[in-house]
N, C-alpha and C positions, 0 to 999 in steps of 0.2 A: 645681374646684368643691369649696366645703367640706360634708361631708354630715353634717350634724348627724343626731339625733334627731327632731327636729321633720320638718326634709325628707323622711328616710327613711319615715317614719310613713307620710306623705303618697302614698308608693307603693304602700304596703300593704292589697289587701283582706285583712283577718284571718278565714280561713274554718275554722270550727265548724261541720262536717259529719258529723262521723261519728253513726251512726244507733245507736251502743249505749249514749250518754249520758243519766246521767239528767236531770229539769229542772234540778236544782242544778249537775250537771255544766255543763249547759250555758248557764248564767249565768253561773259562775266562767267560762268560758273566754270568752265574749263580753265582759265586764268589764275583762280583760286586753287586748283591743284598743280598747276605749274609753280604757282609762287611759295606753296608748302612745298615743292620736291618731290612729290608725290612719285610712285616709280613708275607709273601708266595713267591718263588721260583714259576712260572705258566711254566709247560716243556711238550710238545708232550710223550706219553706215550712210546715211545721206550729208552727217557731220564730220565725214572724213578731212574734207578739203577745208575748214574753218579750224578742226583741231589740229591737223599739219601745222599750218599757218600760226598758231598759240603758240604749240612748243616746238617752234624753230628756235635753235639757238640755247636751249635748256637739258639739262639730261631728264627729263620727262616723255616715258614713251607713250607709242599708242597702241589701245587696245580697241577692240572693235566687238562690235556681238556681232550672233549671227541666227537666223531666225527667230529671234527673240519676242515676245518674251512667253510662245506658247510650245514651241518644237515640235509642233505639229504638222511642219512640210514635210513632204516625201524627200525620200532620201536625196534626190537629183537634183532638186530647187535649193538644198542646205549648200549642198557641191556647186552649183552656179553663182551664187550669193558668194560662198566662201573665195570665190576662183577671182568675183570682182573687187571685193576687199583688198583681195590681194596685190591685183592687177595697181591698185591707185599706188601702189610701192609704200615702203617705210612700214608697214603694219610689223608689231611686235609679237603682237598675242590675238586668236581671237576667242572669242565666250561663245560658244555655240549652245543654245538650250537641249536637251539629250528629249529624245520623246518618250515621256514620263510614262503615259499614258500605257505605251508597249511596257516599259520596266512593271507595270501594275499588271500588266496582263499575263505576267513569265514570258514574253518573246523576246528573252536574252540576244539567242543569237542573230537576230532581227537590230536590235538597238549597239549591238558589238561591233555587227556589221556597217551599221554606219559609223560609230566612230572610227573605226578603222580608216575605213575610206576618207573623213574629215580629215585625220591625222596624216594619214601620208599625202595628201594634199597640202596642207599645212607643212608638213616636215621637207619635202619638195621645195617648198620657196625661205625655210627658215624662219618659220613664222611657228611657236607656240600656240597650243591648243589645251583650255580648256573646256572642261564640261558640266555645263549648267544641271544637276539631277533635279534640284526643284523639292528640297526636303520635307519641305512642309507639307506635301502630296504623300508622302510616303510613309510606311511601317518600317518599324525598325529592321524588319527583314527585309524588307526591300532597300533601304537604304543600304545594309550590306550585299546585296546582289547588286545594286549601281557599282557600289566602289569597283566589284569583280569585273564589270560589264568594261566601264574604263580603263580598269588594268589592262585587260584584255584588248582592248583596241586602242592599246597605245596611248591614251592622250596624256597631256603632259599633269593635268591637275585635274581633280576633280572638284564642284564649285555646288554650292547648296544650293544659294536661293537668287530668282530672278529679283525680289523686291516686287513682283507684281501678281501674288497668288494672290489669290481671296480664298479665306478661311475664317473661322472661327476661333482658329488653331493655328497660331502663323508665333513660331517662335523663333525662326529664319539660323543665324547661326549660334545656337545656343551650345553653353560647353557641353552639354549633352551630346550634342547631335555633334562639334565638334570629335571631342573623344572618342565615341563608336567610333565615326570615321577612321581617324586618324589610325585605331588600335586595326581595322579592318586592314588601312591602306600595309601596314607593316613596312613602310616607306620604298613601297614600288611605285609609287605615285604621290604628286605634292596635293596640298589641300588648302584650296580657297574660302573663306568663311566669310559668305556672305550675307546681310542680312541682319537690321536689327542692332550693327553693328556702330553706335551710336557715343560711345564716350570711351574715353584715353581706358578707365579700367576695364573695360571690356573689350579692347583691342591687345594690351597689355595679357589679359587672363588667356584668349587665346593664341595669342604667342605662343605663350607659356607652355600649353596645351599639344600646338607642334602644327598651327598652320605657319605657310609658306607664304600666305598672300590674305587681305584683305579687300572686301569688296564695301568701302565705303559711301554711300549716297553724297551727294556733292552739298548737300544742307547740312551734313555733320562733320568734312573735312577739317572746317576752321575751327569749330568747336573743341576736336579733337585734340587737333597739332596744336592751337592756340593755351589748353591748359598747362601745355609743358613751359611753359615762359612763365607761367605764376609760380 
C-alpha cells in the first residue's frame, strides 16, 4: 500500500489539548491540522466555537473529548458534559476518558454501564464515541477486559492513551499494546492508537497493525505529514 499524505492525513485525529494555550495558540495549532487534512480537529470542549470557526469550509472534522483527561466524574456529569458538546451542533466524534480506576478494580459492569449510556447518547444525535482506557494504567489483563467492557457498551472505538498519565512506564500506543488490542477487539470494535505517536514510521507500523484511527499531539502533525514530501 502506497501511503501518501493525503491517506495518512486521513488517520489522524490532530489533538489540541493542552490547557495552557492561549486562543491564538490554539488557532495556530488547530490550522495545522486543517491544512494537513487531517480527518478530525480533537479540542477540550471550551474550544469548540474557535475550532468550528478553523475548519469551516475544509473536510476536516471535529472531535471533542469528554471528561478528560482523568474519567473520573460520575456517570451523570460525563452524560451532561457529553449532552453540551453535542448541543453546540456539527460534533463528529467525541473521546470520552472510560474510568480506569473501576476497570482496575473488576467493576466491569459499573464501567459498561456507562459506556453504554455515553453511546446511546452519542448514537441519538449521530455523533461517534470513543473510549479513552488509558493503557498505560493497565495489565495486560485489564487492557483485554477494557476492549470487552467497550464491546459491550457499544462504543464505536476503543482509544489507549489520554497523553496525560504520569508513569514511569508510559509507552502510550506501542505495537505491543496495539496488537493485543486489536487481536482482542476481533473487529467488533475500531482501534484508536494513541499516544507516543510521533513519526510517519510509527503511524505507518500501526496501520499496518489494524488501527482505524490515530491520536496525534498537534506538535508531531507537521513532522509527520511533512516527511512524506521528501
Amino acid at each position: 500500500m502506497e501511503y501518501t499524505k493525503e491517506k495518512l492525513a486521513q488517520y489522524i485525529d490532530h489533538a489540541v489539548l493542552d490547557p495552557h494555550m492561549t486562543i491564538e495558540q490554539l488557532k495556530e495549532k488547530i490550522m495545522i491540522g486543517v491544512h494537513y487534512g487531517c480527518k478530525s480537529v480533537c479540542v477540550n470542549p471550551d474550544a469548540i466555537d474557535l475550532a468550528k470557526k478553523c475548519i469551516q469550509g475544509s473536510q476536516t472534522l471535529l472531535c471533542v473529548v469528554c471528561d478528560f483527561p482523568f474519567g473520573s466524574s460520575h456517570k451523570e456529569s460525563k452524560l451532561l458534559q457529553a449532552k453540551a458538546i453535542i448541543d453546540k451542533g456539527d460534533i463528529f466524534e467525541i473521546d470520552m476518558v472510560a474510568n480506569y480506576g473501576k476497570l482496575k478494580s473488576g467493576l466491569y459492569d459499573e464501567v459498561i454501564d456507562e459506556i453504554k449510556a455515553m453511546s446511546d447518547l452519542c448514537h441519538q444525535h449521530n455523533v461517534g464515541l470513543k473510549v479513552i482506557v488509558e493503557t498505560d494504567a493497565l495489565t495486560e489483563g485489564e487492557v483485554k477486559k477494557a476492549v470487552e467492557c467497550c464491546i459491550q457498551g457499544e462504543a464505536d472505538f476503543i482509544k489507549t492513551s489520554t497523553g496525560y498519565f504520569k508513569s514511569d512506564h508510559i509507552v502510550g500506543a506501542s505495537p505491543q499494546v496495539i496488537e493485543l488490542i486489536v487481536k482482542e477487539a476481533r473487529g467488533k470494535i475500531k482501534v484508536k492508537g494513541s499516544g507516543c505517536v510521533r513519526s510517519k514510521e510509527r503511524l505507518i507500523e500501526l496501520i499496518e497493525l489494524g488501527i482505524d484511527r490515530a491520536g496525534v499531539g498537534c506538535g508531531s502533525t507537521a513532522s509527520i505529514l511533512g516527511d512524506c514530501d521528501e
